[in-house]
N, CA, C and O atoms as a DFTB+ gen file, in Angstrom:
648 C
 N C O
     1  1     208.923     123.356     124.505
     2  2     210.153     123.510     123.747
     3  2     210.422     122.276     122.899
     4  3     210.813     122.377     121.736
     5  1     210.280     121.506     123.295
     6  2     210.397     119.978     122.656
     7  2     209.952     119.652     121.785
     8  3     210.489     119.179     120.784
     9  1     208.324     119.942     122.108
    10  2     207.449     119.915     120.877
    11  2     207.406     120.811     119.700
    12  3     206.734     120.455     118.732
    13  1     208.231     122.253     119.666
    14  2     208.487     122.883     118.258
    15  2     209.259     122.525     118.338
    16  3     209.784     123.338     117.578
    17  1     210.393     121.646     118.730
    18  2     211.821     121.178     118.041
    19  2     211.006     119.971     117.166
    20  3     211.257     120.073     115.966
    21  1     209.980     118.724     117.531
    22  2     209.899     117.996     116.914
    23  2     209.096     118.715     115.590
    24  3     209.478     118.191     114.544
    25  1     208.343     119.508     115.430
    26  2     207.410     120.388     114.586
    27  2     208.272     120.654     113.722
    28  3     207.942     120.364     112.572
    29  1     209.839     121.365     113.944
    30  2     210.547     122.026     113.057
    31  2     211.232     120.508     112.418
    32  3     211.156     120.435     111.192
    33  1     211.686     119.670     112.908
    34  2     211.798     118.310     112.121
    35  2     211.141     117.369     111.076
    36  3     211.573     116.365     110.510
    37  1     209.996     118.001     111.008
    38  2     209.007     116.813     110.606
    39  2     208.592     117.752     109.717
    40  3     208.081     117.031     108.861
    41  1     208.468     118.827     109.349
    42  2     207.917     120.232     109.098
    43  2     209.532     120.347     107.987
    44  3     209.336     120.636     106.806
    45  1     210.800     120.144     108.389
    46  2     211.500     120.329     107.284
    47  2     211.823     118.865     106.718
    48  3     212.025     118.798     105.506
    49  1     211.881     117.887     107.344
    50  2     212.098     116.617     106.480
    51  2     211.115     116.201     105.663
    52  3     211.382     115.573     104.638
    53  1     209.690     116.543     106.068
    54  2     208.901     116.512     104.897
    55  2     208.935     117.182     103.963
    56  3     208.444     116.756     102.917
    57  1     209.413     118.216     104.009
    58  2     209.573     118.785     102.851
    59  2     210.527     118.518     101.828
    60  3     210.632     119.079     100.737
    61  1     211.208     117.595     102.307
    62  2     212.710     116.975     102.007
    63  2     211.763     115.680     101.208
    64  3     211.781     115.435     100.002
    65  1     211.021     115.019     102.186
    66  2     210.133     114.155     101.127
    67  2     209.493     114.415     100.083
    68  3     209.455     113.847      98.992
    69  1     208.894     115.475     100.553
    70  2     208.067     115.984      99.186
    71  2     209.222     116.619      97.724
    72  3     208.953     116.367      96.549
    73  1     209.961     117.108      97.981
    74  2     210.947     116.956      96.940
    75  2     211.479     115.667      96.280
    76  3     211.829     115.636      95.100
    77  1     211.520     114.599      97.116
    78  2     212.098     113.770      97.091
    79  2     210.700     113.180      95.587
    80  3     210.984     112.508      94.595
    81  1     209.751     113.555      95.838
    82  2     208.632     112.615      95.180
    83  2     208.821     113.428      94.361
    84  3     209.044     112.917      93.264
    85  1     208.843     114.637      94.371
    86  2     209.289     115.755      92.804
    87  2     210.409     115.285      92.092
    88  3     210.272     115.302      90.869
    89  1     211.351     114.920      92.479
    90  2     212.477     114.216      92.075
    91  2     211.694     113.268      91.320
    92  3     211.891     113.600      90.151
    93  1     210.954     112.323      91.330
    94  2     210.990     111.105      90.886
    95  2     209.725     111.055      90.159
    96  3     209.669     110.169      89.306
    97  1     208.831     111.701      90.277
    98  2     207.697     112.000      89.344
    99  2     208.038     112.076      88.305
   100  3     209.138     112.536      87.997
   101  1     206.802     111.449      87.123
   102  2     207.416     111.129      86.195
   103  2     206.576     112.250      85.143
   104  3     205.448     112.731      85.250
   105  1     207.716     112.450      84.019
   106  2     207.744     113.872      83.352
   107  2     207.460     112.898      81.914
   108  3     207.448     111.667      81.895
   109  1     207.207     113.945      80.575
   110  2     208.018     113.718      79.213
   111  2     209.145     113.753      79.411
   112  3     209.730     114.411      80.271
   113  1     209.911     112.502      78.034
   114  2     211.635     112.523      78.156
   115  2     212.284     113.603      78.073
   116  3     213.410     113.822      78.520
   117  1     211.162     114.756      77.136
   118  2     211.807     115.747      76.432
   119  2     212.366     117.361      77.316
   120  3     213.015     118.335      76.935
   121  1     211.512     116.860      79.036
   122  2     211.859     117.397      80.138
   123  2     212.303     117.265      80.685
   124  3     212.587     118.280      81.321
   125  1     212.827     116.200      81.092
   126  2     213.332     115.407      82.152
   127  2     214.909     116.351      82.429
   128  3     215.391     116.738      83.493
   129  1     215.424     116.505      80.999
   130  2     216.770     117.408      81.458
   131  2     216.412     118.767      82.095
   132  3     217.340     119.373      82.632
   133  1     215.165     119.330      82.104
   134  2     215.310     120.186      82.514
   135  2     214.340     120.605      83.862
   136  3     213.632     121.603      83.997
   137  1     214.619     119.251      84.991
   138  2     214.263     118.953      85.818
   139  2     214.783     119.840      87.241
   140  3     215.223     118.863      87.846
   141  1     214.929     120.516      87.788
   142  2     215.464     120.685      88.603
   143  2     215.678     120.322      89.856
   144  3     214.649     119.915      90.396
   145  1     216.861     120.313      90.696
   146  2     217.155     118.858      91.519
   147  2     216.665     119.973      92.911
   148  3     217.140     120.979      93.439
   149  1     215.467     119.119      93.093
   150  2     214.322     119.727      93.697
   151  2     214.804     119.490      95.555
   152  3     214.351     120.143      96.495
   153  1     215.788     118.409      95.620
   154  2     216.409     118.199      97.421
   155  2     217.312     119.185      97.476
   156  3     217.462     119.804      98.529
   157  1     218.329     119.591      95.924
   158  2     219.269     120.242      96.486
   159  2     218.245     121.672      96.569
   160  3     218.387     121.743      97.790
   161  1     217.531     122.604      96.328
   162  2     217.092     123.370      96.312
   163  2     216.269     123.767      97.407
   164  3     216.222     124.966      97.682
   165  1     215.566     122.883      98.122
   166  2     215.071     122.501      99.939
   167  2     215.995     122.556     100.597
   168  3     215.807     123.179     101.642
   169  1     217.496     121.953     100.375
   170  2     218.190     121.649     101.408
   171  2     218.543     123.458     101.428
   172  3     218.377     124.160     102.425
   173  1     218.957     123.862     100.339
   174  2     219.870     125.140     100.411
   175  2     218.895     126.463     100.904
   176  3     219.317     127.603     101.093
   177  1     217.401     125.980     101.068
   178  2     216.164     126.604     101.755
   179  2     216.080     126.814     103.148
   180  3     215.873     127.842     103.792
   181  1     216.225     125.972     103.397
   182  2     216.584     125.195     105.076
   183  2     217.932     125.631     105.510
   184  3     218.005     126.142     106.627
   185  1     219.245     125.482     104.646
   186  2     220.465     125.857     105.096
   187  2     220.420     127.483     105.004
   188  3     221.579     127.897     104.977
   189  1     219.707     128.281     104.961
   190  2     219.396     129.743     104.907
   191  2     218.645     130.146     105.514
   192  3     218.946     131.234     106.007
   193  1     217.161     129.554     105.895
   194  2     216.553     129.904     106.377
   195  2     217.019     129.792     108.197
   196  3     217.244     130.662     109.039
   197  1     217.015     128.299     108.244
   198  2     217.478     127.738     109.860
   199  2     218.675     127.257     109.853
   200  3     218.667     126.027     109.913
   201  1     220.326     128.008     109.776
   202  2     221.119     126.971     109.678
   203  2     221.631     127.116     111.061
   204  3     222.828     127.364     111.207
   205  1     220.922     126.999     112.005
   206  2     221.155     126.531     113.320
   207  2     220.220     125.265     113.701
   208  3     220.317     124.884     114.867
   209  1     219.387     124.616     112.913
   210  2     218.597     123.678     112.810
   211  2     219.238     122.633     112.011
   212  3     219.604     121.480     112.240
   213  1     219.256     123.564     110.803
   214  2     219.559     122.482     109.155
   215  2     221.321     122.907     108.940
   216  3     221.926     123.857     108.443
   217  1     221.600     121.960     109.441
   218  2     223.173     122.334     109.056
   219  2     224.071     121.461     107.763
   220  3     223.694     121.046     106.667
   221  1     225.451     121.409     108.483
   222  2     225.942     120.248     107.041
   223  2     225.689     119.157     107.204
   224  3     225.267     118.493     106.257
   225  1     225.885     118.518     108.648
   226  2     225.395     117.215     108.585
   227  2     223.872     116.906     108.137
   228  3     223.810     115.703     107.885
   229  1     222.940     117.371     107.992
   230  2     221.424     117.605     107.796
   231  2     221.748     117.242     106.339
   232  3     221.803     116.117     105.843
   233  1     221.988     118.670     105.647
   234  2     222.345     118.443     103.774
   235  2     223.476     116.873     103.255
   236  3     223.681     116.311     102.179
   237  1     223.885     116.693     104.439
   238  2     224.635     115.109     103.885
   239  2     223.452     113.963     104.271
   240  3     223.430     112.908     103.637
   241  1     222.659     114.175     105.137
   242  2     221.441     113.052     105.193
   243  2     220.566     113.156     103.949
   244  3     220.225     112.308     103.125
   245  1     220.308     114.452     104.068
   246  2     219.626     114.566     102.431
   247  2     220.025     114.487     101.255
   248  3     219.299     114.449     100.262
   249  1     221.522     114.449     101.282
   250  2     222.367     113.898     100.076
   251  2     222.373     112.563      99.816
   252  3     222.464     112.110      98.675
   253  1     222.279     111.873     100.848
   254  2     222.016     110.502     101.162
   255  2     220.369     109.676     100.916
   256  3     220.131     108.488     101.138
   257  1     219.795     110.297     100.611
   258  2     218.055     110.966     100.362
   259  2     218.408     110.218      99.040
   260  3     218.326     109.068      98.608
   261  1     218.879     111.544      98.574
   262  2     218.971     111.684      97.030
   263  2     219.896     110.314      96.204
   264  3     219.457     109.643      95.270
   265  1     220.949     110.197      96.711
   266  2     221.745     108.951      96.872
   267  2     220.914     107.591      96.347
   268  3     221.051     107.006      95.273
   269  1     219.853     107.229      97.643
   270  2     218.849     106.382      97.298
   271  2     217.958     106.484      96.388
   272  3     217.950     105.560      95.575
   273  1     216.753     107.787      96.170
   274  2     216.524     108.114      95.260
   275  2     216.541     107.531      93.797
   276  3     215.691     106.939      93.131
   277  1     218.198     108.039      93.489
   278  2     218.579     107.407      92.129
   279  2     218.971     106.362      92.025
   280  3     219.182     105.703      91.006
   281  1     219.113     106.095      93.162
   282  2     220.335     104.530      93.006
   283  2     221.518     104.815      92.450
   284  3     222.017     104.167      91.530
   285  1     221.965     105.700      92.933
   286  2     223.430     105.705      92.427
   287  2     224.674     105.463      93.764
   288  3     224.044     105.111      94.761
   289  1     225.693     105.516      93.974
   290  2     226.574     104.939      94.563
   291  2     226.018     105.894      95.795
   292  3     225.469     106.991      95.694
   293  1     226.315     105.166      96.946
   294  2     226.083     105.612      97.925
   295  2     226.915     106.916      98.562
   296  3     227.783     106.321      99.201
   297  1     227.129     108.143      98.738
   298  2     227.750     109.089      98.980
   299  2     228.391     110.230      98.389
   300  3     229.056     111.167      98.832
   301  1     227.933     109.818      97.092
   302  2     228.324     110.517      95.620
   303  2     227.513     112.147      95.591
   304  3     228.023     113.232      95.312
   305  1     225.992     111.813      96.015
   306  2     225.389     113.246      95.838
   307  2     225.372     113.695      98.190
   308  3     224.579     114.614      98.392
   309  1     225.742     113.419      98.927
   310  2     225.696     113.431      99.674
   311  2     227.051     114.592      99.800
   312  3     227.045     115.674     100.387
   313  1     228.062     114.007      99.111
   314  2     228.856     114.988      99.877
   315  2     229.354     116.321      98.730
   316  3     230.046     117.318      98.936
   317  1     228.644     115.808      97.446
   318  2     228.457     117.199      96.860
   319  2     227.682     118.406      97.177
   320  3     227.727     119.564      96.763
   321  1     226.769     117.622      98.260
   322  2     225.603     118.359      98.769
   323  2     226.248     119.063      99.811
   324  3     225.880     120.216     100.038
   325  1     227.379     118.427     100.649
   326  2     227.725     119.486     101.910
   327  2     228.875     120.242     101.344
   328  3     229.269     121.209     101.996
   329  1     229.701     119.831      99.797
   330  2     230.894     120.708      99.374
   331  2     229.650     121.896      99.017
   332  3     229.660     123.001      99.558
   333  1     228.771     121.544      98.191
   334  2     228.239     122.936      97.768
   335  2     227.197     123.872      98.697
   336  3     226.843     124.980      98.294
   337  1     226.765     123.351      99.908
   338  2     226.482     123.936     100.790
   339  2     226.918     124.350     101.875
   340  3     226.369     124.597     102.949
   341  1     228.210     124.426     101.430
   342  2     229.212     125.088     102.911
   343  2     229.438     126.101     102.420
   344  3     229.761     126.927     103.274
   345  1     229.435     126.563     101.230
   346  2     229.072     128.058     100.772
   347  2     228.129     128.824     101.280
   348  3     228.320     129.763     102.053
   349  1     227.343     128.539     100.964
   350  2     225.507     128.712     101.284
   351  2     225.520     129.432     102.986
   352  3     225.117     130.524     103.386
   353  1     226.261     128.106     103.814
   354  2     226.277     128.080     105.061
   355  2     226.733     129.184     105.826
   356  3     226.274     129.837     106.763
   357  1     227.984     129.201     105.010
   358  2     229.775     130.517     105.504
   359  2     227.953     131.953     105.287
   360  3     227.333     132.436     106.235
   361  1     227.769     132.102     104.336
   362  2     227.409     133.667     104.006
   363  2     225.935     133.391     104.444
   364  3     225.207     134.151     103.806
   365  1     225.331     132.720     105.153
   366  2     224.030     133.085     105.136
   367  2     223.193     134.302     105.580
   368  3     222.059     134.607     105.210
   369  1     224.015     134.936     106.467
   370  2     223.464     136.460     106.676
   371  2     223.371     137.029     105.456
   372  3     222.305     137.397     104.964
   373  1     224.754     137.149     104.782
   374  2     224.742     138.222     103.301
   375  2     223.595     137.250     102.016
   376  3     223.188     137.554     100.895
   377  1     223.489     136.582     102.494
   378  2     222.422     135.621     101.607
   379  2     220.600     136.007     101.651
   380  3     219.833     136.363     100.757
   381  1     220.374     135.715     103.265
   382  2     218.766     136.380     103.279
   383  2     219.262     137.702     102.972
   384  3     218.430     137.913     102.089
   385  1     219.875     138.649     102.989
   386  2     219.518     140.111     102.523
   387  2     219.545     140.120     101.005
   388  3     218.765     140.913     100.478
   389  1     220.191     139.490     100.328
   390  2     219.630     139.409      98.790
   391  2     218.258     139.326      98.486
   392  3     217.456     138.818      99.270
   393  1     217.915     139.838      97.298
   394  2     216.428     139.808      96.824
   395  2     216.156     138.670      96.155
   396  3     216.978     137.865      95.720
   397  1     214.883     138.621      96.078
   398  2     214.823     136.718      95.462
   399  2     215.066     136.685      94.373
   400  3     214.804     135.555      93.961
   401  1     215.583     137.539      93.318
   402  2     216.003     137.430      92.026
   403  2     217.488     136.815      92.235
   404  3     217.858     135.699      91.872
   405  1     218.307     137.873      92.954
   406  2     219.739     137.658      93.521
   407  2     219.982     136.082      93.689
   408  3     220.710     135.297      93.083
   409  1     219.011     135.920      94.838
   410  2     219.629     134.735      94.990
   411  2     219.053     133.418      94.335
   412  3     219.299     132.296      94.776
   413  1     218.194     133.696      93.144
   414  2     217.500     132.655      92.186
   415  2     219.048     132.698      91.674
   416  3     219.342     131.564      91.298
   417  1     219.984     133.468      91.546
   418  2     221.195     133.602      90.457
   419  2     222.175     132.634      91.215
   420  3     222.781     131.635      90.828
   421  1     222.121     133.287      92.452
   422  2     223.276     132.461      93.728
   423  2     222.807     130.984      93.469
   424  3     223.741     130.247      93.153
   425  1     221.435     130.316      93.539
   426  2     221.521     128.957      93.923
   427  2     221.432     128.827      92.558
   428  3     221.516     127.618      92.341
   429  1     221.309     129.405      91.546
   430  2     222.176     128.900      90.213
   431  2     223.169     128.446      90.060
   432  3     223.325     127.493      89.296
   433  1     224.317     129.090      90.864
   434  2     225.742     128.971      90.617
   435  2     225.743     128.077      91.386
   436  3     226.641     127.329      91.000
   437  1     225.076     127.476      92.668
   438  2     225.501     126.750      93.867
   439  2     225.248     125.175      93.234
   440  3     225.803     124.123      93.553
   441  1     224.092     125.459      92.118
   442  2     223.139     124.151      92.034
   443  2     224.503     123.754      90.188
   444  3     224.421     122.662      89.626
   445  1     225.327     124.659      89.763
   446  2     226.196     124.332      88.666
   447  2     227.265     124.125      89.752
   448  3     228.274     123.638      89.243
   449  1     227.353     124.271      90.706
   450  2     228.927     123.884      91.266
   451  2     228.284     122.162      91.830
   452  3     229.055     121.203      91.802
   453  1     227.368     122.063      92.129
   454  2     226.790     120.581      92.905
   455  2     226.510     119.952      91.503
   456  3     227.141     118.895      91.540
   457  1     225.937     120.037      90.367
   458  2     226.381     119.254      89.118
   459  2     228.007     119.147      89.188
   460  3     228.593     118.240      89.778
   461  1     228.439     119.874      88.715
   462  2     230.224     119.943      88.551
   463  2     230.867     119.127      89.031
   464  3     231.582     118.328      88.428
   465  1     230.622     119.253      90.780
   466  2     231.648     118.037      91.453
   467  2     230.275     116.733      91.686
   468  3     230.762     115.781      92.295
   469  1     229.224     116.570      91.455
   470  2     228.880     115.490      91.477
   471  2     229.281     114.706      90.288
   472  3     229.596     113.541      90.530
   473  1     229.340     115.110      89.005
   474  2     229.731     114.269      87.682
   475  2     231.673     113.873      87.779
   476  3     232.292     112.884      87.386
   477  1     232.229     115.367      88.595
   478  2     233.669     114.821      89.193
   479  2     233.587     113.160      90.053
   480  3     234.330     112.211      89.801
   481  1     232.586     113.179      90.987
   482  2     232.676     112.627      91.324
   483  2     232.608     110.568      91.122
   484  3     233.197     109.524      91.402
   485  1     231.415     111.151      90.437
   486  2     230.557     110.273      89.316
   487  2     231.906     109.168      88.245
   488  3     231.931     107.958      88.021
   489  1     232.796     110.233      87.845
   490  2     233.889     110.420      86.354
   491  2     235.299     109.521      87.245
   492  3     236.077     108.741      86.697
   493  1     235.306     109.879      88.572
   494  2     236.294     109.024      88.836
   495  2     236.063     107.576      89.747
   496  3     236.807     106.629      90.001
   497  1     234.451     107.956      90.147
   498  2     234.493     106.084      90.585
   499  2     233.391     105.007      89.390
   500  3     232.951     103.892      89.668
   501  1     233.200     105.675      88.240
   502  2     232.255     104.619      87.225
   503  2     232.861     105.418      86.003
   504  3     232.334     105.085      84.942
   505  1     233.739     106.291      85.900
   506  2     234.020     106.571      84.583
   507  2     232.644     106.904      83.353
   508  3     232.410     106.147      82.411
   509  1     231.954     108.042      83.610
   510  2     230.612     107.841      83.220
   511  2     231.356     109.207      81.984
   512  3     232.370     109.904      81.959
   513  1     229.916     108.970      80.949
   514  2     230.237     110.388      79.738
   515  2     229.248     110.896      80.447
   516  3     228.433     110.202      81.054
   517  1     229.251     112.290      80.416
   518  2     228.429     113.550      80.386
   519  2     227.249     113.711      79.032
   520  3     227.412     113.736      77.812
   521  1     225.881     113.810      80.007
   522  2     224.839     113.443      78.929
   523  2     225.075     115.054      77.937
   524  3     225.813     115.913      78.417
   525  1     224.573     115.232      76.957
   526  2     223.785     116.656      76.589
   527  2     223.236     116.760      77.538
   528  3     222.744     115.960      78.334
   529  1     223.350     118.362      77.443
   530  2     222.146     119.267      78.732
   531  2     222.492     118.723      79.599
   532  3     221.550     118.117      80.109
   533  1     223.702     118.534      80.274
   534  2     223.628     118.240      81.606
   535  2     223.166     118.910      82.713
   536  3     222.687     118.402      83.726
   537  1     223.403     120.578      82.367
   538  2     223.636     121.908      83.108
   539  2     222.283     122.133      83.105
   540  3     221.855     122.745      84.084
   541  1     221.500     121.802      82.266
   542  2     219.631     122.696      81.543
   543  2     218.934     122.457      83.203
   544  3     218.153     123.193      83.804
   545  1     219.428     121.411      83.552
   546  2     218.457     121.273      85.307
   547  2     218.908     122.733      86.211
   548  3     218.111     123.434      86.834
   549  1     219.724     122.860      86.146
   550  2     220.937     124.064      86.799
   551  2     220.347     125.557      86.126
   552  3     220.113     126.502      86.880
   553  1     220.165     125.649      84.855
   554  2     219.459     126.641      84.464
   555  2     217.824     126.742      84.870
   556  3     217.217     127.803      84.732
   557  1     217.467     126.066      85.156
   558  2     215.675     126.229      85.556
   559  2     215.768     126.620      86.694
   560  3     214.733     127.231      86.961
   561  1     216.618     126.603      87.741
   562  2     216.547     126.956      89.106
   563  2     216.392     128.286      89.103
   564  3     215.987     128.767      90.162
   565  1     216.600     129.016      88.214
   566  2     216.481     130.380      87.901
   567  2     214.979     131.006      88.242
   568  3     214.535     132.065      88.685
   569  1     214.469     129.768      87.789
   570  2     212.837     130.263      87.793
   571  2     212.877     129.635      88.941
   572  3     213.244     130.285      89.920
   573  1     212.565     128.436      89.079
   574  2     212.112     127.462      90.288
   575  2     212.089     127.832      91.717
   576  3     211.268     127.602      92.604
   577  1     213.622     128.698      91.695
   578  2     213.889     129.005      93.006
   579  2     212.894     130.036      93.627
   580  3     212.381     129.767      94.713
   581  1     212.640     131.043      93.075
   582  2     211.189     131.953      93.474
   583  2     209.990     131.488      94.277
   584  3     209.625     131.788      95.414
   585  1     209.513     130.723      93.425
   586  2     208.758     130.031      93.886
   587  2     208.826     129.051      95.272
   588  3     208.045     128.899      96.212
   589  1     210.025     128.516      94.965
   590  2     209.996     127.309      96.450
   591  2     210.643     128.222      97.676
   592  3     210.696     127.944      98.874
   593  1     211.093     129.338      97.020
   594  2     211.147     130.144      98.372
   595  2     210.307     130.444      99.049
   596  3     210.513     130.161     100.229
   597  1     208.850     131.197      98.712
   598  2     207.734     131.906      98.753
   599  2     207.062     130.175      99.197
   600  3     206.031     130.035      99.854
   601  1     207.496     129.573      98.927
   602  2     206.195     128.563      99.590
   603  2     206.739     127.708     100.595
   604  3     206.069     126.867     101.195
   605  1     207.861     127.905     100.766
   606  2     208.696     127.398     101.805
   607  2     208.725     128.122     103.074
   608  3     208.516     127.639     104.187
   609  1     209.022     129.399     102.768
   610  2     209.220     130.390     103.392
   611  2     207.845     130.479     104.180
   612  3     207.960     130.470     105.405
   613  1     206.487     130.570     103.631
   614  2     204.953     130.282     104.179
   615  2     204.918     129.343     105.027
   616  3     204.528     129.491     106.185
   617  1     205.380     128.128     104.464
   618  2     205.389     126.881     105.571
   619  2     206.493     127.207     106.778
   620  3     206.453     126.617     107.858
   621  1     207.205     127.937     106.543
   622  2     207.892     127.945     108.123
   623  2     207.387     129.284     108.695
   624  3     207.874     129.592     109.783
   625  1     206.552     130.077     108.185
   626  2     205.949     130.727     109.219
   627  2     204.748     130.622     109.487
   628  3     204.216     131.165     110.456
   629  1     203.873     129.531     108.218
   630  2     202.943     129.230     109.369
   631  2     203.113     127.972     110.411
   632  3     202.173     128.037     111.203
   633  1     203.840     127.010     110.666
   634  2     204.271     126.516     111.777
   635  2     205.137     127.084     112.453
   636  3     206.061     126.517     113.035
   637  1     204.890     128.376     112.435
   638  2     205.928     129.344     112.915
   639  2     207.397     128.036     113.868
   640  3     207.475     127.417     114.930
   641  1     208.163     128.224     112.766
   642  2     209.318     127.588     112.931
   643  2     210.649     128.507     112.780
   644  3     210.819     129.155     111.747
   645  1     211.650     128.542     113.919
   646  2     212.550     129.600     113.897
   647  2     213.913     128.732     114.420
   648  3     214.996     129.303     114.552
């Protein structure tokens, strides 16, 4: 028992790493906006797939991930990460029964509400402007999400992780 609890740990925080290096890999400038924020999209994988494993406190460590990551203020994408995944969390039954188109749309809206209050957040402790294309990362999840489902979804059943 112990040993698939440590399996299912190491098995989802790496994957949390490996986003983490997707995050930071380096692109053309002329992409970069339309990057998609590759932790919040794992975390909200994990908060659906196992959220008796991966809960809110989990998505605030990985907000905290991301936090470092950029170097930006410490707690800024951390707790946008658990405002916009306590959505995610509340409906996850009515969530896996969506089709993966459905919910490429859902973590659309989830991944424009986690921009939204992260730049809220951003706007009242550094007073920052809003680049162009802020949202264009938020629109690719459309596609993106398909995919990291289907290969996410593989990795937790072949370490058969539940």
């Amino acid at each position: 028992m112990r040993s698939s609890s440590l399996v299912c740990g190491v098995v989802i925080w790496s994957s949390i790493l490996c986003a983490a290096f997707l995050t930071i890999m380096p692109i053309p400038t002329i992409f970069d906006a339309f990057r998609p924020n590759w932790i919040l999209l794992v975390v909200l994988y994990w908060s659906i797939a196992l959220p008796h494993r991966f809960n809110l406190g989990s998505a605030w460590l990985a907000g905290i991930v991301l936090d470092l990551v950029w170097g930006s203020a410490l707690g800024i994408n951390a707790l946008a990460f658990v405002l916009a995944c306590t959505l995610v969390v509340i409906y996850f039954q009515r969530i896996r029964s969506f089709s993966i188109g459905h919910q490429a749309l859902l973590m659309t809206g989830v991944s424009v509400l986690y921009q939204f209050l992260s730049y809220l957040f951003e706007l009242w402790l550094n007073d920052v402007v809003m680049p162009s294309g802020y949202y264009f990362s938020s629109l690719v999840t459309i596609v993106a999400w398909p995919w990291l489902f289907l290969v996410l979804r593989k990795t937790r059943r072949h370490w058969r992780i539940n």
